[in-house]
N, C-alpha and C positions, 0 to 999 in steps of 0.2 A: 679876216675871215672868222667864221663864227663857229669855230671847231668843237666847244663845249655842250650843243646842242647836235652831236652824229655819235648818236649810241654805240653803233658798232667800233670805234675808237677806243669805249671804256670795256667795250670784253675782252677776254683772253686771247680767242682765235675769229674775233669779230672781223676783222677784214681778210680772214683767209673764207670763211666762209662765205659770207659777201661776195668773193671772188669767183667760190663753186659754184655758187647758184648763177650766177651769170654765164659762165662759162656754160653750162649745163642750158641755160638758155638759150644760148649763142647756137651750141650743139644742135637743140632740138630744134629750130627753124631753120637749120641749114639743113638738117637730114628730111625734112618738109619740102623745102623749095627742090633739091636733088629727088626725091622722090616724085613730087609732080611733075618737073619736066623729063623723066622716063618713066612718066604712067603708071607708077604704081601705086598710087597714091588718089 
């Protein structure tokens, strides 16, 4: 595999952040879908 070419690899807290922001996206589409199907949204 071609590990020398994933940036986040050579930062410090590159794969934790990586992680936030996913997670954070995970978040905000589930609080979307929960939201439209009790119409609040």
């Amino acid at each position: 595999m071609n590990f020398e070419n994933m940036p986040e690899l050579h930062w410090k807290f590159g794969y934790f952040i990586i992680l936030g922001i996913m997670a954070t996206i995970a978040i905000a589409i589930t609080m979307i879908i929960i939201f439209k199907k009790k119409k609040w949204f």
